[in-house]
Each structure stands twice: as structure tokens, then as C-alpha cells.
C-alpha positions as CSV (number, residue, x, y, z in Angstrom):
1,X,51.7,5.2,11.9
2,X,50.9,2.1,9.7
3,X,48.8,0.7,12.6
4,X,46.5,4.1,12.7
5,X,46.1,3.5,9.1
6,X,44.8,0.2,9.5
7,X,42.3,1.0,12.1
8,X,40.9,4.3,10.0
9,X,40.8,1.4,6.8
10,X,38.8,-0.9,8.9
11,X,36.8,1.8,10.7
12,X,36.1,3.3,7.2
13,X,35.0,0.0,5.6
14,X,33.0,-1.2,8.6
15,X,31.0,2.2,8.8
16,X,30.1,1.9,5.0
17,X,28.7,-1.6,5.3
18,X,26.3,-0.7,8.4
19,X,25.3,2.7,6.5
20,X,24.8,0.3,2.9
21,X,22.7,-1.9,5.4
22,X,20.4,0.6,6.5
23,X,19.6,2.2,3.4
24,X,16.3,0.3,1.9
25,X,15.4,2.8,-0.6
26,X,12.9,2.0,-2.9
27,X,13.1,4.9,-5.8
28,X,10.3,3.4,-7.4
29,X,7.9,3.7,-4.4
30,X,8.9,7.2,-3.7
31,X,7.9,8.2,-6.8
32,X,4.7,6.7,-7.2
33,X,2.6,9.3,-8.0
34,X,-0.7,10.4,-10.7
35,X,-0.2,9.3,-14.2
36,X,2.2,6.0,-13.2
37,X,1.7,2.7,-13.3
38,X,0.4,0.7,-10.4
39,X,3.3,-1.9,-9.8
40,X,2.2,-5.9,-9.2
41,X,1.0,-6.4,-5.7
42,X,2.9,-9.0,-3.5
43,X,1.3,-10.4,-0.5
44,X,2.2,-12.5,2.1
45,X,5.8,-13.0,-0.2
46,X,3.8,-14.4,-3.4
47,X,2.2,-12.3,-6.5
48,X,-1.9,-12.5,-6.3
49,X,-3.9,-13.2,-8.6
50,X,-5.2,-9.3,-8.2
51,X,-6.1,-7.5,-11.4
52,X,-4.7,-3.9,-10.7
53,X,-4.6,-3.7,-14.3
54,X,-8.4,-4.5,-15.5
55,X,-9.6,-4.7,-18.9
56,X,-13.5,-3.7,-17.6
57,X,-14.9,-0.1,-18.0
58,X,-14.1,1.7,-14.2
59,X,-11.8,2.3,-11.8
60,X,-9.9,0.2,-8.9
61,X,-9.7,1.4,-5.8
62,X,-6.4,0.2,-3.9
63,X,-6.7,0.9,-0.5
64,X,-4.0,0.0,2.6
65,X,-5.0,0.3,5.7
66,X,-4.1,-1.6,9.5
67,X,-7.0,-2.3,12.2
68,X,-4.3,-0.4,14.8
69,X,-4.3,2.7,12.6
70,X,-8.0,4.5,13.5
71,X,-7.6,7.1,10.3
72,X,-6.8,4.7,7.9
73,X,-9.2,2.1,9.7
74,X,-12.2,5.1,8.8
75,X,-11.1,6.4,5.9
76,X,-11.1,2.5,4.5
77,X,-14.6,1.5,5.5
78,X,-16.1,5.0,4.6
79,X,-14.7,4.3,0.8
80,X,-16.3,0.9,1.0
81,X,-19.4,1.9,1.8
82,X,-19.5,4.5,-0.9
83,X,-17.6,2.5,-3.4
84,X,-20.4,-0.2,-2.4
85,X,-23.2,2.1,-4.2
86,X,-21.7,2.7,-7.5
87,X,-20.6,0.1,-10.0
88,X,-17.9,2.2,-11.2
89,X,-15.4,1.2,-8.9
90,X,-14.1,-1.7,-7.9
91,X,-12.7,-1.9,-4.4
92,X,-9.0,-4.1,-3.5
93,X,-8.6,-3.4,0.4
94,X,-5.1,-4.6,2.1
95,X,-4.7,-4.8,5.6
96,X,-1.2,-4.7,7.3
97,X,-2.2,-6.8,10.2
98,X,0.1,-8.9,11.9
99,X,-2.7,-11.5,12.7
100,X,-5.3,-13.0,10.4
101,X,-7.9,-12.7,13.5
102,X,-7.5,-9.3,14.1
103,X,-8.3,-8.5,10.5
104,X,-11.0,-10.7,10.2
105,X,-12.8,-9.7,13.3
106,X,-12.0,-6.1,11.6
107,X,-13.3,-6.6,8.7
108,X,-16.7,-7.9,9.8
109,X,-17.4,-5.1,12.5
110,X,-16.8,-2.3,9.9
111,X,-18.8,-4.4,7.3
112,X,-16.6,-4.6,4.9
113,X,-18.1,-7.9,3.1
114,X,-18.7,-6.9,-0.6
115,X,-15.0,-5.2,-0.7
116,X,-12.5,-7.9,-1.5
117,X,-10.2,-7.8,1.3
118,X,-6.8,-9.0,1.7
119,X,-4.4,-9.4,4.6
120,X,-0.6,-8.8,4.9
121,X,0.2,-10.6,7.7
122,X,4.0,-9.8,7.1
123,X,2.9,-6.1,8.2
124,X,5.9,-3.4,7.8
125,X,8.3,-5.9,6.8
126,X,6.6,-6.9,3.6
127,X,7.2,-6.3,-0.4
128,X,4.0,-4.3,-0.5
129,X,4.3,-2.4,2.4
130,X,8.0,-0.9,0.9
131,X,6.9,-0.9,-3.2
132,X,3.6,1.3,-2.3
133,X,6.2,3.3,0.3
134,X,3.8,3.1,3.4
135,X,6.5,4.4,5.7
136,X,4.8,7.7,5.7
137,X,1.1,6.2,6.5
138,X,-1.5,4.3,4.8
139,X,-2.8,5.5,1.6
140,X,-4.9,4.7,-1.2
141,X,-4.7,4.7,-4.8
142,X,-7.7,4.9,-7.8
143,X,-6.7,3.2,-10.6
144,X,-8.0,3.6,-14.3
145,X,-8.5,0.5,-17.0
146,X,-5.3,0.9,-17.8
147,X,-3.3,0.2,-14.6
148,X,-2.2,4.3,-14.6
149,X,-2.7,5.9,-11.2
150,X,-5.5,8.7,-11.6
151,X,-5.6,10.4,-8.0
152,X,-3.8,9.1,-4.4
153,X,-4.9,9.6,-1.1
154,X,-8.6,10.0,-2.0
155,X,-11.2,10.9,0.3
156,X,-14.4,9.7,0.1
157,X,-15.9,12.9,-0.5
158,X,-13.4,13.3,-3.2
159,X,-14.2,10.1,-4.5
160,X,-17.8,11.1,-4.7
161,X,-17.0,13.9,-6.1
162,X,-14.7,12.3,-9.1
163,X,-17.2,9.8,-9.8
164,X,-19.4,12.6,-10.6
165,X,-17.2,13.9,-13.4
């Protein structure tokens, strides 16, 4: 009887460490959402010098995006050639690709040269890709003076649209 013990204890234990391994929750990232504050973004394992949190008149665009994913891929380059005509906006674009030549190959055939554009090269696995909670798909995020998200996910018809406000 003692021995059947044992092996529920240890069966019991090992089962809670593999489930306590598995769960990478991030409550902050699911809960980003209009009116909070864009957190610091880390690429390639180190802070950049990005400022999400500008003191200038505008908005920031934060847009993620991966040259293997076509509707983020679009959606990206359409809101950098529309951000490219206003000066209200300014335009941060992070790409999860793996390899540096993928992205810059990328980045030239969609045109993307006035947005300033930044790779992830840690993909999936990095700090961003988990504290902006990509696991669902790419997104983007416009971003006031302040730092406060104002509207996720935009368009760029609904970025026109805002800007006209």
C-alpha cells in the first residue's frame, strides 16, 4: 500500500512540474488592449533605443508583421505607404523573421524605406513576440504622445479614417 502511495506522490509531483513548464502566460500581454500602456520593446534580447513613448505632437504606429505571413506582410506595407503621406504618424515596423536576409530582401521589394524597420530574428521565441501576445497573429498598435494605446489592429482604411478626426 505504501508503495502505491509513493508512485501516486511522484506521479502527482512529476505531472505538476511538466504542466508548471508549459504554462508561459503572460497576463500582461493578454490584456493589452485601448487605453493601456505600450510596454518597452525588446528585440533581439536587448531594450532599443525605440521611443514608443514620444514627447512630439502624433501618433506611433507599432506594427509586427513576418515576410511568411501574406496578411500581415500586406496589411504592413499598405500602412507604410499611407503612414508615408501624413506627418502625423510615425511608423516603428518589426519583423519576426528568422533571417536578416529574408527581411531585408522584404523590406526593399514592398518599399518599405522611409518606415523604420526592425528585425526579430529570435522569431516566436522572443520577449516581444510573448509581451505584445502574438500567438494569435500579428497585429498592430497606434500609439498617442503619451505611450497609451488608442486603437489595435488598425486598418489602413481605418487609419485613414482616424487621422481624419
Amino acid at each position: 500500500m505504501i508503495k502505491n502511495v509513493k508512485w501516486f506522490f511522484v506521479v502527482l509531483v512529476f505531472s505538476s512540474l511538466i504542466s508548471l513548464a508549459f504554462s508561459k502566460e503572460n497576463v500582461h500581454a493578454e490584456k493589452l488592449q485601448e487605453g493601456d500602456k505600450i510596454p518597452a520593446l525588446v528585440l533581439c534580447d536587448t531594450v532599443q533605443p525605440l521611443n514608443l513613448h514620444s514627447a512630439r505632437e502624433g501618433y506611433t504606429l507599432l506594427s509586427f508583421w513576418a515576410s511568411y505571413d501574406a496578411v500581415s506582410r500586406q496589411n504592413n506595407a499598405a500602412l507604410a505607404h499611407l503612414v508615408e503621406k501624413t506627418s502625423q504618424v510615425e511608423m516603428v515596423s518589426v519583423s519576426f523573421d528568422r533571417y536578416a536576409s529574408v527581411f531585408d530582401a522584404t523590406v526593399q521589394q514592398d518599399g518599405l524605406t522611409d518606415t523604420r524597420c526592425y528585425v526579430e530574428t529570435n522569431g516566436s521565441d522572443s520577449e516581444a513576440f510573448r509581451a505584445f501576445d502574438l500567438t494569435g497573429g500579428f497585429t498592430n498598435y497606434l500609439v498617442d504622445a503619451e505611450g497609451v494605446i488608442v486603437a489595435k489592429d488598425v486598418t489602413p482604411a481605418e487609419l485613414a479614417s482616424y487621422l481624419k478626426k
